[in-house]
N, C-alpha and C positions, 0 to 999 in steps of 0.2 A: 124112278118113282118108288115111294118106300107105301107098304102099309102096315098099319098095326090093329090090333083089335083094343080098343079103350072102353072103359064103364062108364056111364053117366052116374052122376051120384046122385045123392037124396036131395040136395041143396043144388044140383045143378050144375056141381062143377067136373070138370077133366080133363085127367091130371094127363099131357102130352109126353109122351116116353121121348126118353133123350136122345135114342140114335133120330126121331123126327126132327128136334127141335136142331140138331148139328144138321143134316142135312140142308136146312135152311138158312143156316148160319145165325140163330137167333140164342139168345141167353136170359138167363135167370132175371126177371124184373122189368125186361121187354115189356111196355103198353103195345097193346092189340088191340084193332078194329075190329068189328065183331058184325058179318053183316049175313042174309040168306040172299040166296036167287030163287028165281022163280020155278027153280025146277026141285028147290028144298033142300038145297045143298047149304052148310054152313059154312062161310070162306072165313078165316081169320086173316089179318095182314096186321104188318108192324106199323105201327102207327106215327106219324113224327111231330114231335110236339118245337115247338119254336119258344122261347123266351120270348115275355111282351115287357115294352120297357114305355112307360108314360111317363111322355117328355112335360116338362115344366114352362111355365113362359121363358126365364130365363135362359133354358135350351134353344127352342123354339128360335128365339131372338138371334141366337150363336150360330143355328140352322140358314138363316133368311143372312146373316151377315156375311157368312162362309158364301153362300150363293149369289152375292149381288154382282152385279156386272159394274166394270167399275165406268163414269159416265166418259171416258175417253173411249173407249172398246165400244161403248152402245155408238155414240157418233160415227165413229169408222166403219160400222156395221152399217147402218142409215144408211150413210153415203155411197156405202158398196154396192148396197138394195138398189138406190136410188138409181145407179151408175147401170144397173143391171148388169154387174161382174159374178 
C-alpha cells in the first residue's frame, strides 16, 4: 500500500502522483468513477465504458434471420418433446 500527501486545489482538482497511479496499473486519460462511503472516504475506480451501436431495422431483420430455427429442426424437436426423449 503506497501513501502520498496530495493538495486539493481551488477548483477542486488532484493531481494523483505517478508512482500511485503505476501501482494500480492505470494511465494518462483513464475515465474514473468517482464515489464517497459512508465513512467519508473518497474511492475512485476505472471506469468501463462499452461502445453502444443502434441497430437499424435492416439489422434487426439480419438478427431474427441469423436466429430462426429452420422448420424441419422445430418438427424434430416437437416430436422429441412429444416422445418425452
Amino acid at each position: 500500500m503506497s501513501i502520498e500527501l496530495v493538495k486539493l486545489g481551488t477548483k477542486g482538482q488532484v493531481t494523483i502522483p505517478r508512482t500511485i497511479l503505476r501501482a494500480v496499473g492505470l494511465t494518462g486519460n483513464t475515465p474514473l468513477l468517482v464515489e464517497t462511503t459512508p465513512e467519508g472516504a473518497i474511492l475512485l475506480r476505472p471506469a468501463v465504458v462499452y461502445p453502444i451501436e443502434i441497430y437499424s431495422e435492416e439489422r434487426v431483420e439480419e438478427f431474427e434471420r441469423e436466429n430462426a430455427i429452420p422448420a424441419a429442426l422445430q418438427t424434430r424437436v416437437r416430436a422429441s418433446l412429444a416422445r418425452g426423449d
